[in-house]
C-alpha positions in Angstrom: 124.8 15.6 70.3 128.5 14.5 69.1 128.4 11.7 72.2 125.2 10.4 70.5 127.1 10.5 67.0 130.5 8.5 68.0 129.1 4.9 68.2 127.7 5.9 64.8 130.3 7.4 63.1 132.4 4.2 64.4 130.1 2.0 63.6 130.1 3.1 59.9 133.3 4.5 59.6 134.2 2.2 56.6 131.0 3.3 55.1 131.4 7.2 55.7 135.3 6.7 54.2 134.1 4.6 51.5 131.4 7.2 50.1 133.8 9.9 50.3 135.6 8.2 48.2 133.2 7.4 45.3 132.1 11.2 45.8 135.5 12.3 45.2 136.1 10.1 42.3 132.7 11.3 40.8 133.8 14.9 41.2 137.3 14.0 39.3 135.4 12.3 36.6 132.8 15.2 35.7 134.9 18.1 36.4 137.5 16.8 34.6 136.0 16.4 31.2 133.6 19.5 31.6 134.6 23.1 32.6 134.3 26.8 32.4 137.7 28.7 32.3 138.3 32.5 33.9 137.3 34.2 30.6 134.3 32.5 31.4 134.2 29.4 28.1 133.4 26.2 28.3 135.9 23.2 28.4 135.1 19.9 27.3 137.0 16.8 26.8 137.7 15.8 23.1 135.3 12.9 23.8 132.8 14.6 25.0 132.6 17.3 21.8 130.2 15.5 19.9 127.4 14.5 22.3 128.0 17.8 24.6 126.5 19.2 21.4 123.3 17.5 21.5 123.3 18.2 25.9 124.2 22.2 25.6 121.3 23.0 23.2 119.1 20.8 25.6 120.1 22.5 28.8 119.9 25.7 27.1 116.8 25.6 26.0 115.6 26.0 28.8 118.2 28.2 31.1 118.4 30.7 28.3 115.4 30.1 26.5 112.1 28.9 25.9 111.0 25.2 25.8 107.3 24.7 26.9 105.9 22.7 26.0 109.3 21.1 25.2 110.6 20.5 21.9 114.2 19.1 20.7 115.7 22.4 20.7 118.2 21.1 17.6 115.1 19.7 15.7 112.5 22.7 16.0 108.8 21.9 15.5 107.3 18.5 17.1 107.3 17.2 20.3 110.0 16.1 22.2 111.3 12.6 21.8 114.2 12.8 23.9 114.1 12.2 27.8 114.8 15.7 29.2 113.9 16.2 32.7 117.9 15.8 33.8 119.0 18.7 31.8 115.8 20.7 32.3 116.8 20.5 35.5 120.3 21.6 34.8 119.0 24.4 32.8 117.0 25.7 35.8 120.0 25.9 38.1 121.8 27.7 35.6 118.7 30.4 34.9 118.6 30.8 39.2 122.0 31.8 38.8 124.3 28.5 38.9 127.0 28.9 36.7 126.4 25.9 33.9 129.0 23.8 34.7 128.5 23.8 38.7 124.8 23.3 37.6 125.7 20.3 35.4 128.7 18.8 37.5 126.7 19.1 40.4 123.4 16.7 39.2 125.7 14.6 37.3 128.5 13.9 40.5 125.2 13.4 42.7 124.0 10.6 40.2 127.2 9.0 39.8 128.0 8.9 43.2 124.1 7.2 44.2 125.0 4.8 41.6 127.9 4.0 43.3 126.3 3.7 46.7 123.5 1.4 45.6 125.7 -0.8 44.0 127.8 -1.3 47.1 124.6 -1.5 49.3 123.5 -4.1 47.1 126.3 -6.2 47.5 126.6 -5.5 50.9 122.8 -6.2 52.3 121.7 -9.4 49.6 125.3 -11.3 50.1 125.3 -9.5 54.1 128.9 -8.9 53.2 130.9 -5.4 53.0 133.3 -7.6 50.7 131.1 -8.0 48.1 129.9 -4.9 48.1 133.6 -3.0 47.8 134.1 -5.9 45.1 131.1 -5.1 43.1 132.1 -1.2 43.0 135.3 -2.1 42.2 134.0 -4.3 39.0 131.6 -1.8 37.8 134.4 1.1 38.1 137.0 -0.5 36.4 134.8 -3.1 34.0 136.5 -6.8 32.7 136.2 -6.8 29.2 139.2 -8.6 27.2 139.7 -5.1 25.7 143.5 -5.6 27.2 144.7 -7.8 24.7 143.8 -5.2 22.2 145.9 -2.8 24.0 149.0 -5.3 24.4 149.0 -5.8 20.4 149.4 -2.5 20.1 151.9 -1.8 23.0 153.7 -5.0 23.8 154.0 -6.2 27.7 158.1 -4.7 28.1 159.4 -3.0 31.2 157.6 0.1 29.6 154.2 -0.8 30.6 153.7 0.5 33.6 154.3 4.2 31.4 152.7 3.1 28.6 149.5 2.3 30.8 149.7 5.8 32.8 149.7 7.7 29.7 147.3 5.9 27.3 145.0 8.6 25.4 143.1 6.0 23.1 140.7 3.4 24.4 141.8 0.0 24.3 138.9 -1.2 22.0 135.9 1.2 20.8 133.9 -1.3 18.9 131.7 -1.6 16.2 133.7 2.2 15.4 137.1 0.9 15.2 136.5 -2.7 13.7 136.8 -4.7 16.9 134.6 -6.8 19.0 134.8 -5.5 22.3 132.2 -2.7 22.8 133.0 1.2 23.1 130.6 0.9 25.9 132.0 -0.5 29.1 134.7 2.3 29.9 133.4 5.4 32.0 133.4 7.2 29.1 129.5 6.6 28.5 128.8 8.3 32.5 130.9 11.1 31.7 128.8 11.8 27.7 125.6 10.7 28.9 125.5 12.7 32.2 121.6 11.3 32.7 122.3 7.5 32.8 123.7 6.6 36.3 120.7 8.6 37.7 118.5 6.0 35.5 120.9 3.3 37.2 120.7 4.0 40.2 116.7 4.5 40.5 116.7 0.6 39.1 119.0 -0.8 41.9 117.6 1.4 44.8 114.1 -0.2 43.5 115.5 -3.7 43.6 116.9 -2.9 46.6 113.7 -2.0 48.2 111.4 -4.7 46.6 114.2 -7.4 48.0 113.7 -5.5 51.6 109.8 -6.0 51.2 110.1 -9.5 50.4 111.4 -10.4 53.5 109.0 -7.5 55.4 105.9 -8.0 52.9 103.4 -5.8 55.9 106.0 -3.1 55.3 104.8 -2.5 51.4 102.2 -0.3 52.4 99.5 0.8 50.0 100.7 4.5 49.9 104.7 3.3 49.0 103.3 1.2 46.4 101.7 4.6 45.1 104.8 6.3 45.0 106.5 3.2 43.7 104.3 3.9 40.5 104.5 7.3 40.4 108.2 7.1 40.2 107.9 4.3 38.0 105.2 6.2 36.1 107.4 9.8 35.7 110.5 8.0 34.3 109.8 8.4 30.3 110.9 11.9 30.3 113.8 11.2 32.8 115.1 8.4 30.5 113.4 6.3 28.6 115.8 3.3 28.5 115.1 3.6 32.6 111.8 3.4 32.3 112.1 0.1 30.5 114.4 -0.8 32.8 111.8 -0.3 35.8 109.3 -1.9 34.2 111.0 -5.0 33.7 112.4 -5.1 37.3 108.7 -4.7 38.8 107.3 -7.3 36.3 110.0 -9.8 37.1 109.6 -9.5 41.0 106.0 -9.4 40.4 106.2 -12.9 39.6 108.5 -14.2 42.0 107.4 -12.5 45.3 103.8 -13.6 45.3 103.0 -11.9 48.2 103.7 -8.7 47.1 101.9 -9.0 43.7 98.9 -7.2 44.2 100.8 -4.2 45.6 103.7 -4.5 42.6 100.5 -4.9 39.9 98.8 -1.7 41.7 102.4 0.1 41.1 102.5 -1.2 37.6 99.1 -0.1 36.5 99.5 3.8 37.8 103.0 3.7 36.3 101.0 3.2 32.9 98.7 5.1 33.5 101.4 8.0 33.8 103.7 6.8 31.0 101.0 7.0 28.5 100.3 10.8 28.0 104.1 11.0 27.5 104.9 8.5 25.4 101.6 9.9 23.5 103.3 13.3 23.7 106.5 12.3 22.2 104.8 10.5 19.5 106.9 7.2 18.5 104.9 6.1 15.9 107.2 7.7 13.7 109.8 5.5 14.6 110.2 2.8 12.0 112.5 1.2 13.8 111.9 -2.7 13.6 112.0 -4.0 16.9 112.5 -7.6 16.3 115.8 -7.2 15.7 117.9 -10.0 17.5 121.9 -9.7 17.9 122.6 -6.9 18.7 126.6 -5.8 17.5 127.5 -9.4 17.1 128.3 -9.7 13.6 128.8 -13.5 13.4 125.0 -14.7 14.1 125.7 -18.4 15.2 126.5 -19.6 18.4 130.4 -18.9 18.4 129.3 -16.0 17.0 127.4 -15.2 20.6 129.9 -17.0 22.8 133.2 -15.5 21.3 131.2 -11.6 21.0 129.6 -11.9 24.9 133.4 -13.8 26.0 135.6 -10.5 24.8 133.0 -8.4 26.1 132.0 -9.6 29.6 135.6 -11.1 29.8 136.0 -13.7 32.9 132.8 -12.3 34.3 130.6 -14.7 31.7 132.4 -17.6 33.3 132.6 -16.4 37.1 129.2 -14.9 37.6 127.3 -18.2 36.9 129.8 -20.2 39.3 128.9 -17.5 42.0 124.7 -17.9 41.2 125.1 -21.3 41.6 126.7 -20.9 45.1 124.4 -18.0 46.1 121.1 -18.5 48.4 117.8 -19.3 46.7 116.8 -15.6 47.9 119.9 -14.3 46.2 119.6 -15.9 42.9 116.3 -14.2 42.1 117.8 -10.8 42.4 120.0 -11.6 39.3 116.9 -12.6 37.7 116.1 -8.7 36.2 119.5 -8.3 35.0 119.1 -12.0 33.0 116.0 -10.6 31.6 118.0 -7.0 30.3 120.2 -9.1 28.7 118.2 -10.9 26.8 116.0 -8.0 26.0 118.8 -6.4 24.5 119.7 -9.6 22.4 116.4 -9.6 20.5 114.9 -6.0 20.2 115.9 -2.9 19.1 114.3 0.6 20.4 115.4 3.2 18.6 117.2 3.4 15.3 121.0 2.7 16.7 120.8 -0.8 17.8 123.9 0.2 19.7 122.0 2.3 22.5 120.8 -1.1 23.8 124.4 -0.9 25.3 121.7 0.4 28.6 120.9 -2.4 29.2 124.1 -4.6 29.3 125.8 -2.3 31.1 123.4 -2.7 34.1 123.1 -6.1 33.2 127.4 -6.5 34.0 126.3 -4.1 37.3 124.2 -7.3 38.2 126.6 -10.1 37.3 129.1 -8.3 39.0 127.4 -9.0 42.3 127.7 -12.5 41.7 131.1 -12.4 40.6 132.1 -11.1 43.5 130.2 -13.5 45.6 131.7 -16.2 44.2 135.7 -14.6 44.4 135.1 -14.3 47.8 133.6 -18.0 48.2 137.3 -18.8 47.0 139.1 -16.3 49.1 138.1 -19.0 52.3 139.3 -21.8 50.6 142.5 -21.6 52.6 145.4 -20.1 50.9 145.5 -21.0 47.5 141.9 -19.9 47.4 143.0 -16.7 48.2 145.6 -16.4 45.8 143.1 -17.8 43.4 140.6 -14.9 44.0 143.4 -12.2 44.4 144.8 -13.5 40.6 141.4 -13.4 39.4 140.3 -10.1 40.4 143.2 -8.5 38.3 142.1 -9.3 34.9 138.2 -8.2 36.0 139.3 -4.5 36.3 142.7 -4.4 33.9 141.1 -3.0 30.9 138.8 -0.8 33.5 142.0 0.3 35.1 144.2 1.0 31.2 140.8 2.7 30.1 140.5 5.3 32.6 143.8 7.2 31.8 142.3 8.2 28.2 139.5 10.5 30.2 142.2 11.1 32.6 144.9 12.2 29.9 141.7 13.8 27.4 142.6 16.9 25.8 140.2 19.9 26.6 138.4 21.7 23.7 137.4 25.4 24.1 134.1 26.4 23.1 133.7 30.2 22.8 131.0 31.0 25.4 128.4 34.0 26.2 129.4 36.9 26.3 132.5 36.1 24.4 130.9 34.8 21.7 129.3 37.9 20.2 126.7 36.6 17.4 125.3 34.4 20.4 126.0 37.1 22.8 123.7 39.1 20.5 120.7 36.5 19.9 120.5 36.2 23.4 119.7 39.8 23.9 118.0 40.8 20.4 115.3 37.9 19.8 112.7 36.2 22.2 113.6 33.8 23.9 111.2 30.8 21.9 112.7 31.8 18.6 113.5 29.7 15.5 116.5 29.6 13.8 116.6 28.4 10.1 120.8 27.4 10.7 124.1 27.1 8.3 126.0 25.5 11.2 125.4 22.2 13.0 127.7 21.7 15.9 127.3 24.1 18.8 125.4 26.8 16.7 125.7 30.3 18.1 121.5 30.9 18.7 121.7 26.9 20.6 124.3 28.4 23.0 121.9 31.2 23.1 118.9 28.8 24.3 117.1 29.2 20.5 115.7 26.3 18.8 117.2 25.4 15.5 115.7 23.8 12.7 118.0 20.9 12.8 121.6 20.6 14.3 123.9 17.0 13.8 121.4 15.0 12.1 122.6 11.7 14.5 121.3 13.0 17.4 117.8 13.5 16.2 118.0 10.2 13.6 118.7 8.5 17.0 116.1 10.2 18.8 113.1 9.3 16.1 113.2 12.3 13.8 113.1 11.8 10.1 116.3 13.6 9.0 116.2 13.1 5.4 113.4 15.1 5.2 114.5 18.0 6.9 117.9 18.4 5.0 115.4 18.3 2.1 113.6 21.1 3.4 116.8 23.4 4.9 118.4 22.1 1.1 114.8 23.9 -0.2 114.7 27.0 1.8 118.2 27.9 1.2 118.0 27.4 -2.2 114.3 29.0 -2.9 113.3 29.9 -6.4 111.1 32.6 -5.6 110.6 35.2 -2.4 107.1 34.2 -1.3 107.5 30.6 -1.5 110.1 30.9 0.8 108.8 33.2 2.7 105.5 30.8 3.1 108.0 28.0 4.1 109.3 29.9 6.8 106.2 30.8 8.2 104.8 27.1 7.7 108.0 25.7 10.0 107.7 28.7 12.4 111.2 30.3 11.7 111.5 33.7 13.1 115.4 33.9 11.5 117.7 32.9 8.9 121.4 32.6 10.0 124.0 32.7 7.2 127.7 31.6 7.3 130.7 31.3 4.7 131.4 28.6 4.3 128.3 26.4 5.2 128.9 23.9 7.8 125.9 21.3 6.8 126.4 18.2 5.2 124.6 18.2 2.1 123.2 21.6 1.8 124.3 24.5 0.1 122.8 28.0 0.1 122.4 30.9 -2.2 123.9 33.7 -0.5 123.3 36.3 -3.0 119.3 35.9 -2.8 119.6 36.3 0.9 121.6 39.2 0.2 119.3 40.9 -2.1 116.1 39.8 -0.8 116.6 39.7 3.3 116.4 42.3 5.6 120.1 41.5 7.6 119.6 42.6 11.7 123.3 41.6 12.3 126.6 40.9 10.7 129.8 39.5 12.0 132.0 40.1 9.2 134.8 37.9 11.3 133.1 34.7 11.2 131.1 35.6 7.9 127.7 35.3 9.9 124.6 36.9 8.8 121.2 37.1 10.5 117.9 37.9 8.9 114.9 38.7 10.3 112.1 36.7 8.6 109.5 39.2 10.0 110.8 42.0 8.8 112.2 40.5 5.3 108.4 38.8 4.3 106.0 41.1 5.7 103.6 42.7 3.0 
């Protein structure tokens, strides 16, 4: 069996090296920012403290709890309106026994790493060169944004640089949130917080991928993978709704330019709605308000400099060499850019979801696709004898310098504890005192001892579920009411209304807005536990308003 192996092995040795390589560079970039020590807490990366506390709950929900028929586990009550299945997923390795962060690590290294591999592959098999593959990787790891003059303003070029580079901390730009143009959503950063998106990715360019391979095989789209085209097409709202999008736009673009595969692509479309529906149905977005006509996007100058100098900082010499490189590409070839045109403009005009800025989706896989062409058209130069190749080489350094300056603040990232089970001994005790689909009426937002314990809360950072669709404003109103009640039974009937099985109290409050009359819980609650360290309280509503 190893004689049969060699010729393979040789014959993609650069390949085999090569995915080792983005393998080991996705296990750096997960387990670096995410952890779980010897005493057995979690460690995050400072950037990742604020959306981890959105993804723990989530995971938790269902590893340590109970979340079916899913709900936001840190907006208790309706339907889920966030995609889940990654983290669901993640929660069931943990609950068969995977510790969480080999559980989470593991799906999110996997996803990163396919990402990698389809980009590669489809630089490799549409431009049928290894070059552009390695050079389209290499773009979409390190990204070209003009974010590096940002950085030199604040740490002029002096023999220093090469140190001042290596240990960076802060991101060179991290626009709108820090005033400048260039977005805070080109570094890694964003694969690292949002552990889900390069699996969405990477199910877009494996599809594109395919659909190119059927175009030039069209007897090879059989009936039964056009099924399965739609039924992964068709599952993807509650993987990630942006991908979904994403999908649907890719299938309706090469539905019109491979006419010979349209029926087949239309048949794929129709059971991919057909699927979709009951979910988007289930998560109920007409309570989204969101105006969807919203063109711009973060550019804050709406004119045509506006555009040109916004998209010029952000997509750096990538606006200018991606175009050169679709000109110089093959009929066949340009049509594959044609979905990623279409993102782009997509994410110009509409808006989705409350926070135009999650419509960074789709330019990111948008740059993933003018990469490609960037790279075809450096390595058009490269063979225009030697200054051609110094062209190309001179070039390629200012695509991946701010990729390259932005990596050391994940690398150099500071690591936040965060007091785990069984160490943490109020969530220690809600994991073993209440059932598992209990309701917490919190004091706390961020990482709220019953959310590490896999219990839904009545509302934890109000972003995350603004973002997501929920009306926040009334809810604070409502945890403003409850904590605040003017008389026993009228709370009492709210906490039955809103299905909360227990009040948790804590000195001092941690909620934005809300205050809470301890002495009425104090005379009027029945308390099951007390942590007079961390001034926590737990009531039981059950026993505290039964007759």
């Amino acid at each position: 069996m190893g004689v049969h192996l060699r010729p393979l092995i040789k014959k993609y040795f650069f390949e085999i090296i090569l995915f080792l390589s983005f393998f080991a560079f996705a296990c750096l970039l997960m387990w670096k920012t995410f952890r779980v020590d010897l005493e057995g807490n979690m460690q995050l990366a400072s950037r990742l403290w604020s959306d981890f506390a959105a993804t723990i709950p989530l995971i938790r929900s269902f590893s340590y709890g109970s979340n079916f028929p899913p709900q936001y586990p840190i907006f208790s009550g309706p339907p889920i309106r966030y995609h889940f299945v990654f983290f669901a997923v993640v929660g069931l390795l943990e609950k068969a026994g995977l510790r969480i962060d080999w559980a989470l690590n593991s799906a999110s290294t996997l996803a990163f790493f396919l990402l990698c591999v389809s980009i590669y592959l489809l630089g490799k098999i549409i431009f049928k060169s290894r070059t552009v593959g390695v050079i389209s990787s290499l773009l979409f790891l390190f990204n070209g944004s003009f974010g590096f003059v940002e950085f030199f303003k604040k740490h002029p070029l002096s023999p220093n640089t090469f140190t001042d580079i290596l240990k960076n901390t802060e991101f060179t730009s991290f626009g709108p949130y820090d005033g400048k143009i260039v977005s805070a959503f080109w570094s890694l950063n964003i694969f690292t917080n949002q552990r889900h998106l390069a699996l969405a990715y990477a199910v877009v360019l494996f599809l594109i991928l395919a659909i190119y391979h059927f175009s030039k095989h069209p007897d090879k789209l059989t009936w039964n993978i056009a099924f399965l085209i739609g039924l992964l097409i068709g599952l993807f709202p509650f993987i990630h709704l942006a991908g979904f999008a994403m999908l649907g736009i890719t299938l309706a673009t090469f539905f019109v330019v491979y006419p010979k595969l349209r029926l087949k692509l239309l048949t794929a479309g129709l059971i991919a709605i057909i699927l979709a529906l009951p979910q988007y149905l289930y998560m109920g977005f007409s309570g989204n308000n969101t105006k969807l006509f919203a063109p711009g996007y973060l550019v804050t100058e709406k004119t045509l400099f506006g555009y040109l100098k916004y998209w010029t900082y952000n997509l750096g010499l990538t606006l200018f060499l991606a175009p050169l490189g679709f000109v110089l590409s093959k009929s066949y070839q340009r049509k594959i850019f044609l979905p990623f045109l279409i993102l782009f403009i997509v994410g110009n005009l509409f808006q989705f979801s409350p926070e135009v800025a999650a419509n960074h989706k789709f330019f990111n896989l948008f740059a993933i696709g003018a990469n490609l062409f960037t790279a075809n058209f450096l390595i058009k130069l490269s063979k225009v004898k030697i200054l051609g190749k110094l062209a190309a080489f001179s070039l390629i350094i200012p695509l991946v310098f701010t990729g390259i300056i932005d990596f050391f603040p994940i690398k150099n990232d500071r690591l936040i504890t965060l007091v785990d089970i069984p160490n943490n001994k109020v969530a220690n005790f809600i994991l073993k005192n209440t059932p598992k689909d209990s309701v917490f009426l919190n004091s706390s937002y961020l990482y709220n001892p019953a959310s590490l314990a896999g219990r839904k809360i009545f509302m934890g950072w109000p972003y995350f579920s603004w973002s997501a669709g929920y009306n926040t404003d009334q809810r604070q109103g409502q945890m403003q009411q409850m904590f605040n009640p003017g008389k026993k039974e009228f709370l009492c009937r709210d906490l039955e209304k809103y299905n909360i099985d227990y009040v948790e109290t804590q000195k001092p409050i941690g909620l934005e807005g809300v205050t809470v009359n301890y002495s009425f819980f104090e005379e009027n609650f029945k308390p099951i536990f007390e942590d007079h360290v961390k001034k926590i309280t737990i009531f039981s509503v059950e026993k505290s308003c039964k007759i």
